[in-house]
DOTORLUM-548757 format. One record per residue (C-alpha): residue in three letters; residue number from 1; x, y, z. Coordinates in nm, 4 decimals, decimal comma, always signed. Layout:
<nodes>
node residuo = ALA	num = NUM	X = X	Y = Y	Z = Z $
...
</nodes>
This chain:
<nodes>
node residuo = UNK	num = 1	X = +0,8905	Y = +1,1123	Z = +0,0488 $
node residuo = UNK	num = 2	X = +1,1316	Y = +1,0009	Z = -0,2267 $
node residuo = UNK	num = 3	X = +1,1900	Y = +0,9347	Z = -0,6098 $
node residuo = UNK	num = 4	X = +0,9752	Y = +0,6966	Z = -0,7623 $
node residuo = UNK	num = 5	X = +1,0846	Y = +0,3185	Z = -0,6627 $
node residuo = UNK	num = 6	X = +1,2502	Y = +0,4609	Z = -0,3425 $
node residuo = UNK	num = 7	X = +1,0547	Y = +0,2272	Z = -0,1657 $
node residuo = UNK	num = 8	X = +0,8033	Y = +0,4768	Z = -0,0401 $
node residuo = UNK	num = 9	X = +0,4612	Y = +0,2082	Z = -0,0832 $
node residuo = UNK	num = 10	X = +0,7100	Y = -0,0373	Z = +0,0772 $
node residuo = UNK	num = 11	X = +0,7654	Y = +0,0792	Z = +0,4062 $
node residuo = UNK	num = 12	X = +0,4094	Y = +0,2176	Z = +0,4189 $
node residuo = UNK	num = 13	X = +0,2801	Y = -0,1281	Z = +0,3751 $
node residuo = UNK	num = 14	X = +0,5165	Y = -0,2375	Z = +0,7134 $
node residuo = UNK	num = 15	X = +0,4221	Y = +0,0164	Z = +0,9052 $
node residuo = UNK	num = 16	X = +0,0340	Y = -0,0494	Z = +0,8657 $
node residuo = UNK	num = 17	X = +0,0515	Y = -0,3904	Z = +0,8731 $
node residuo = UNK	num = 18	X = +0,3360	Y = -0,4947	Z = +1,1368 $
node residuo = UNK	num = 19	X = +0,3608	Y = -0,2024	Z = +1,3724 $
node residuo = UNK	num = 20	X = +0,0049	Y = -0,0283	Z = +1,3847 $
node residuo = UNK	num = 21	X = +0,0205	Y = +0,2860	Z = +1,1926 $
node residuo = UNK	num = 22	X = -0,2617	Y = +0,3937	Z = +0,9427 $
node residuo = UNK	num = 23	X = -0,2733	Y = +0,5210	Z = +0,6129 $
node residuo = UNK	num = 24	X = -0,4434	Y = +0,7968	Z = +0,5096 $
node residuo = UNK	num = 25	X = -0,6574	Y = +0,6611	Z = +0,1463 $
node residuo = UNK	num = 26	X = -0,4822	Y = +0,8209	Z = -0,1881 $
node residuo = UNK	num = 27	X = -0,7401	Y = +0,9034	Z = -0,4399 $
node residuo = UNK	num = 28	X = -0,5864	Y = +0,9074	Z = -0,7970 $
node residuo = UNK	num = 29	X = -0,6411	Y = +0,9670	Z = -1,1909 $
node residuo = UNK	num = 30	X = -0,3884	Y = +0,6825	Z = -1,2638 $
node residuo = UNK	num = 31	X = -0,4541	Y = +0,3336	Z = -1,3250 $
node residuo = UNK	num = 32	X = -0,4135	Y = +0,1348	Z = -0,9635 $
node residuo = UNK	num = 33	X = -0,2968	Y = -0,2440	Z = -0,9579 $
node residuo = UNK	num = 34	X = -0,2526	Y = -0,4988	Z = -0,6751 $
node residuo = UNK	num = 35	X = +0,1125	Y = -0,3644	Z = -0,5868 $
node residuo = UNK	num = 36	X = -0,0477	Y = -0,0309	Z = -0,4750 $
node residuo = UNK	num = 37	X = -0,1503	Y = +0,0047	Z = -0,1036 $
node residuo = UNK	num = 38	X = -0,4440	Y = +0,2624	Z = +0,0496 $
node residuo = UNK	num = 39	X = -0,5055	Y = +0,3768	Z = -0,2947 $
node residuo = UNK	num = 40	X = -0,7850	Y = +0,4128	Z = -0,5335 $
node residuo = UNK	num = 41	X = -0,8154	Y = +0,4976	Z = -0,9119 $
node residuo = UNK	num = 42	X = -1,1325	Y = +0,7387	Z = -1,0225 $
node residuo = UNK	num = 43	X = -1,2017	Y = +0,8698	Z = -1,3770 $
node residuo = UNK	num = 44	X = -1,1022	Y = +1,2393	Z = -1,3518 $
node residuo = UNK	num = 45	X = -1,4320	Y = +1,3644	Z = -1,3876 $
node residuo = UNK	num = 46	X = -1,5581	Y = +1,1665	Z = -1,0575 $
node residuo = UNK	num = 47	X = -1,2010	Y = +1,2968	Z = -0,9153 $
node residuo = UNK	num = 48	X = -1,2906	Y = +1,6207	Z = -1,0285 $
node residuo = UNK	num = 49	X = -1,6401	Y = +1,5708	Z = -0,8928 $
node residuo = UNK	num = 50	X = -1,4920	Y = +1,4611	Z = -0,5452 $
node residuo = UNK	num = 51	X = -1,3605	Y = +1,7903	Z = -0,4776 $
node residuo = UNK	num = 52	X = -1,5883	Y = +2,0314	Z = -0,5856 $
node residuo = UNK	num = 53	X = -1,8162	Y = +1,8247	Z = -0,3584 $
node residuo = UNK	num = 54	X = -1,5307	Y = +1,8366	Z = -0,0743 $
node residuo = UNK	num = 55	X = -1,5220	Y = +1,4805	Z = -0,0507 $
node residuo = UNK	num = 56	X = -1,1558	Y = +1,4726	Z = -0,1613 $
node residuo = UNK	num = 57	X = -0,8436	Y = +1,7036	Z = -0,0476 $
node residuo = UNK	num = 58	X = -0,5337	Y = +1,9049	Z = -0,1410 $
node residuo = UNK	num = 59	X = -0,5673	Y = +1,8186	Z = -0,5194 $
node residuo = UNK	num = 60	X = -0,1848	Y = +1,8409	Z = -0,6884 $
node residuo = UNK	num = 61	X = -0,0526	Y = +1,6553	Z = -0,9961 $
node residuo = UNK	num = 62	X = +0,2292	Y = +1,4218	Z = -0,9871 $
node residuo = UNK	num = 63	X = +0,3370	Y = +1,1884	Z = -1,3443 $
node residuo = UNK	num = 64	X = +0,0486	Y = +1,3477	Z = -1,5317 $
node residuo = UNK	num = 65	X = -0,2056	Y = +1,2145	Z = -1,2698 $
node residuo = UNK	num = 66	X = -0,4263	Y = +1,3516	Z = -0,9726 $
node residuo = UNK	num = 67	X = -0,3644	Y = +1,2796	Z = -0,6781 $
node residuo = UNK	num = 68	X = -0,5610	Y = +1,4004	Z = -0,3228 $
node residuo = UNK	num = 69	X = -0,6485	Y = +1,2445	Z = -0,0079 $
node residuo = UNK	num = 70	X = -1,0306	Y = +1,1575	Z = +0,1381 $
node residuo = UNK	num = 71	X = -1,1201	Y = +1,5122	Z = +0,3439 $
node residuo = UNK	num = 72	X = -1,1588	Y = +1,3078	Z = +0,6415 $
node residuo = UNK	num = 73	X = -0,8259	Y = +1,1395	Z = +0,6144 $
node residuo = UNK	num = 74	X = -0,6574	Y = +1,4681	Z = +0,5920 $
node residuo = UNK	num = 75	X = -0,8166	Y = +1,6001	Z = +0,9005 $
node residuo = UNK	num = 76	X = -0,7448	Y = +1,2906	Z = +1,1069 $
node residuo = UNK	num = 77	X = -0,3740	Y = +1,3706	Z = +1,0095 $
node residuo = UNK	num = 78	X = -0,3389	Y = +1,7199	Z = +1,1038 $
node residuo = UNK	num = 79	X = -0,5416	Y = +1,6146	Z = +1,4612 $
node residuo = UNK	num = 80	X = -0,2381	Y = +1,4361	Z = +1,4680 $
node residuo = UNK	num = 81	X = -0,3449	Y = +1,1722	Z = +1,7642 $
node residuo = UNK	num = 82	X = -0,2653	Y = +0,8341	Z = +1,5744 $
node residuo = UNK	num = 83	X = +0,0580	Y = +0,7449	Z = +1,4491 $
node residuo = UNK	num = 84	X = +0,0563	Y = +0,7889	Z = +1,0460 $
node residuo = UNK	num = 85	X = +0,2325	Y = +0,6967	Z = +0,7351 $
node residuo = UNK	num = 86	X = +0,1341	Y = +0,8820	Z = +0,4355 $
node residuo = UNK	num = 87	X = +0,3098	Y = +0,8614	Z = +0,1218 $
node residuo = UNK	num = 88	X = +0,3479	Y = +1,2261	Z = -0,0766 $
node residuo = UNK	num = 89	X = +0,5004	Y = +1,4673	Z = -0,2594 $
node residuo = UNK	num = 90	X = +0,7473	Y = +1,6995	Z = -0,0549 $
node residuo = UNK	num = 91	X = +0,5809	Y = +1,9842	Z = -0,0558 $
node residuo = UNK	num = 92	X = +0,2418	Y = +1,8346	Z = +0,0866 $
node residuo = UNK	num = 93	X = +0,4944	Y = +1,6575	Z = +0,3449 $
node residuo = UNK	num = 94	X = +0,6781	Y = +1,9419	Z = +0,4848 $
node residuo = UNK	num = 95	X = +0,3176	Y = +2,1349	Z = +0,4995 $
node residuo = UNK	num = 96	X = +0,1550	Y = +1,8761	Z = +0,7108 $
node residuo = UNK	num = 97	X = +0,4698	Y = +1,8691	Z = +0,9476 $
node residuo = UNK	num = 98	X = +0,4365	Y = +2,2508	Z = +0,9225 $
node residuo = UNK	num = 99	X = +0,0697	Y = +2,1869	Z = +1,0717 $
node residuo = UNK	num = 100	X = +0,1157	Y = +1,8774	Z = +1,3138 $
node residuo = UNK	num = 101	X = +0,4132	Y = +1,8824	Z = +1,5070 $
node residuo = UNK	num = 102	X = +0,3605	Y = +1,4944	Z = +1,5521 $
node residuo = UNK	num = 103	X = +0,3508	Y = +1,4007	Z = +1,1883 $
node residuo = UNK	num = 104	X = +0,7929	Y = +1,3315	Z = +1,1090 $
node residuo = UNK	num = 105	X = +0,8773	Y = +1,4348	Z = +0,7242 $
node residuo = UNK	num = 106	X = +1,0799	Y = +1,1766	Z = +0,6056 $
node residuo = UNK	num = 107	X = +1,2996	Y = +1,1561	Z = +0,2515 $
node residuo = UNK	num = 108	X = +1,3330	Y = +0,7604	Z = +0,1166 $
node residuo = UNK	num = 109	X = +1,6621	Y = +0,7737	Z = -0,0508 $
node residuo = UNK	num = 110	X = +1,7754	Y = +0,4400	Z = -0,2800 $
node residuo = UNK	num = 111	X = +2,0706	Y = +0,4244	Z = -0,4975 $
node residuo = UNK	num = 112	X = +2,0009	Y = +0,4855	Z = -0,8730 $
node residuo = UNK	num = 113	X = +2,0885	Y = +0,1334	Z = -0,9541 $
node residuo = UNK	num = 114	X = +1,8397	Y = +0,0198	Z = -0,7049 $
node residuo = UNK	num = 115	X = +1,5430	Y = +0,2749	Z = -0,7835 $
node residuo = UNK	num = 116	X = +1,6043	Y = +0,1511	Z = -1,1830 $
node residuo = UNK	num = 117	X = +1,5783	Y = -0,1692	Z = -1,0799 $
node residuo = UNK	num = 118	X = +1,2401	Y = -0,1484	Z = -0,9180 $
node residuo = UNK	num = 119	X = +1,1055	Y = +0,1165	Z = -1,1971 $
node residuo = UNK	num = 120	X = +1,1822	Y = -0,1683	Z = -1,4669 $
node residuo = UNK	num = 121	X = +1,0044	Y = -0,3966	Z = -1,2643 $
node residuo = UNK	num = 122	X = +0,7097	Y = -0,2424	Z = -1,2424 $
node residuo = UNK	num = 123	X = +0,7534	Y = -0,1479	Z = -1,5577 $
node residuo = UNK	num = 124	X = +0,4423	Y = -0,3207	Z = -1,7282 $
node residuo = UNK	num = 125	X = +0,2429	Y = -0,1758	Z = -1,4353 $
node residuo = UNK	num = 126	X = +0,2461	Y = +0,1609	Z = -1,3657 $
node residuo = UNK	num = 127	X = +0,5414	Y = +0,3182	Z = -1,5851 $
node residuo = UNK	num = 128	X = +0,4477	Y = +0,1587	Z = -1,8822 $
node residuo = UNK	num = 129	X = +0,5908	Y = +0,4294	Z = -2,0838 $
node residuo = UNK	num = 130	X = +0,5225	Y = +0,7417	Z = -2,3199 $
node residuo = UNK	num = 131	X = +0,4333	Y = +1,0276	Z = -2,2075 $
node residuo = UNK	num = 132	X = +0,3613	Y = +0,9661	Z = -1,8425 $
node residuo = UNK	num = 133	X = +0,7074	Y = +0,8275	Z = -1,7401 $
node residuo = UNK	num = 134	X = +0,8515	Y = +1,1259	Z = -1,9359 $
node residuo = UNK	num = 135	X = +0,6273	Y = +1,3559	Z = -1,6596 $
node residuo = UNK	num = 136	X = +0,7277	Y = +1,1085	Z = -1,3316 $
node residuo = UNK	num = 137	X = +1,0855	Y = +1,1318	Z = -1,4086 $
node residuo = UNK	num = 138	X = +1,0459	Y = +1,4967	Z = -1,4529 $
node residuo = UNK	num = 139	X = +0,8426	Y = +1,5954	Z = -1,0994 $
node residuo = UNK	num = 140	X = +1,0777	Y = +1,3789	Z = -0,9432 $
node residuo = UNK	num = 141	X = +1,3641	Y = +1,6092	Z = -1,1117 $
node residuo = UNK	num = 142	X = +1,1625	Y = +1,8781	Z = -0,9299 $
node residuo = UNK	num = 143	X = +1,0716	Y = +1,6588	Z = -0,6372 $
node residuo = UNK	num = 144	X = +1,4393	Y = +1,6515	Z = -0,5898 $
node residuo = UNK	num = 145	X = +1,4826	Y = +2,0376	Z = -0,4711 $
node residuo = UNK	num = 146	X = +1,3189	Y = +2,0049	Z = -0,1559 $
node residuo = UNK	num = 147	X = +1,5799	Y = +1,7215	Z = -0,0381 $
node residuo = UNK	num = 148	X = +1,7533	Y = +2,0185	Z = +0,1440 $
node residuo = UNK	num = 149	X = +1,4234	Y = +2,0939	Z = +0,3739 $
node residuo = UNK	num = 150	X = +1,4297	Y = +1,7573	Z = +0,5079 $
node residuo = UNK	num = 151	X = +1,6057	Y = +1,7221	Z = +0,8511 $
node residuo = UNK	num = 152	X = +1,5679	Y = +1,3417	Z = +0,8062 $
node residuo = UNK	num = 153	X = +1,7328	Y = +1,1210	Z = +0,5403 $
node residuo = UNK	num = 154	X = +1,6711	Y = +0,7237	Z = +0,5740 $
node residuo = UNK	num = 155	X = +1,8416	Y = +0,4864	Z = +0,3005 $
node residuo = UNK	num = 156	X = +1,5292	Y = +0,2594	Z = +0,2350 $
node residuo = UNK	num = 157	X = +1,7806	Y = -0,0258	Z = +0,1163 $
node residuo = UNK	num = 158	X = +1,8286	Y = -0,1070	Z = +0,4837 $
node residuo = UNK	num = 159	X = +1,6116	Y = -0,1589	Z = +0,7435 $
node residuo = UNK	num = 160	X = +1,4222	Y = +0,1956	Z = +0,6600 $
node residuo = UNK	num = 161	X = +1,1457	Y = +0,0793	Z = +0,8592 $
node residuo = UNK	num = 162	X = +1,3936	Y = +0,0250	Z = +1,1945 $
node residuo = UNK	num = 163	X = +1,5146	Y = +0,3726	Z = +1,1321 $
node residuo = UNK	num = 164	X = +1,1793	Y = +0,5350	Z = +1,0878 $
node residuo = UNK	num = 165	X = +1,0730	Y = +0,3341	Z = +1,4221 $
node residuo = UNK	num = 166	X = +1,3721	Y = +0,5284	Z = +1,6294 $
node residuo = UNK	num = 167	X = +1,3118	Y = +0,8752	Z = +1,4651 $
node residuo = UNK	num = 168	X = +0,9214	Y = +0,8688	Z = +1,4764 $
node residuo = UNK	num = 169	X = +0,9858	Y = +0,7050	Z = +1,9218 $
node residuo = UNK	num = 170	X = +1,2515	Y = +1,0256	Z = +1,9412 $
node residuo = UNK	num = 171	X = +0,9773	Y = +1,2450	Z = +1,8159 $
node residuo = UNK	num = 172	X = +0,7016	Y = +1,1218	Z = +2,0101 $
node residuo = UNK	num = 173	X = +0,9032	Y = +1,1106	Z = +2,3518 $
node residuo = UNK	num = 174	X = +1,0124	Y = +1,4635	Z = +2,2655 $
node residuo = UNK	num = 175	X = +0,6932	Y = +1,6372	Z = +2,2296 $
node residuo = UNK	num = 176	X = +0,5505	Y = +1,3787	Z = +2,5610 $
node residuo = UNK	num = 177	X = +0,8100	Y = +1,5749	Z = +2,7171 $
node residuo = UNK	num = 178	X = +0,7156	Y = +1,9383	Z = +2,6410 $
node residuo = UNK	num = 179	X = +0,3412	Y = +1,8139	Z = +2,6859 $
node residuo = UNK	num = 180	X = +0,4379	Y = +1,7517	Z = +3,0143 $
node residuo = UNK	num = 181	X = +0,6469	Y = +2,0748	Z = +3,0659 $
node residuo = UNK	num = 182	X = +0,3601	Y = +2,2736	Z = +2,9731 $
node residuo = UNK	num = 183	X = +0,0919	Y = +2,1138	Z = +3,2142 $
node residuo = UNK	num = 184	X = -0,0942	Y = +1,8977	Z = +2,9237 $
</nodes>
């Protein structure tokens, strides 16, 4: 969890690919491009479709978009079993922990320099301005008053993926050990 440009896709994408997690898919109204990762666009009436039909989960808005995950996806996180990285808003994040002991919420925190930076990047992409960036920069306002919930801070200027290594190993050894404590 973060502000948008935090680095949130970032980290995702080196915790699939280099050390073995999995990503549950994102299912979204907005446009998708090659920088996004586990993610697919739908029209919002096939979005809309998807989860009257229960193919889709946990529907919320974020930056004038939907956004859910694939049923299936959502389930395999709560079982909790396999390590996961799924990027969302706080809310969704501190629910799951809420649910699945295993699952570590995490806030992504950049400096604003750094988080403009990356937004004008990507600028041409997926905050191409109007009315949508006005709405991303506002639920991140709002995104910003859970920051207090979260135990666990990581600056994702350094080696965020490092950190989230230790905390997510702390976590896991923690709950082996009350596993173990409790005869399972």
């Amino acid at each position: 969890m973060g502000r948008s440009g935090s680095g949130k896709t970032r980290i995702q994408r080196r915790l699939v690919n280099e050390h073995g997690f999995w990503a549950p898919l994102h299912v979204t109204t907005r446009p998708v491009n090659d920088t996004d990762f586990a993610t697919v666009s739908e029209t919002e009436s096939n979005f809309l479709a998807a989860v009257e039909s229960g193919e889709i989960a946990a529907p919320m808005r974020f930056g004038g978009s939907w956004h859910a995950w694939r049923t299936e996806d959502l389930r395999r996180l709560c079982h909790g079993e396999e390590r996961a990285v799924a990027v969302c808003r706080p809310y969704e994040a501190l629910l799951l922990s809420a649910l699945q002991p295993r699952l570590v919420p995490v806030w992504l925190s950049a400096p604003a320099p750094l988080i403009a930076e990356r937004l004008q990047a990507r600028a041409n992409e997926r905050d191409a301005g109007g009315p949508q960036t006005v709405e991303r920069r506002r639920d991140d306002d709002e995104d910003e008053r859970y920051r207090p919930f979260f135990r666990d801070v990581i600056a994702s200027e350094r080696d965020a993926v490092a950190d989230i290594l230790r905390l997510v190993g702390g976590r896991e050894a923690t709950l082996a050990g009350s596993d173990a404590a409790d005869g399972r």
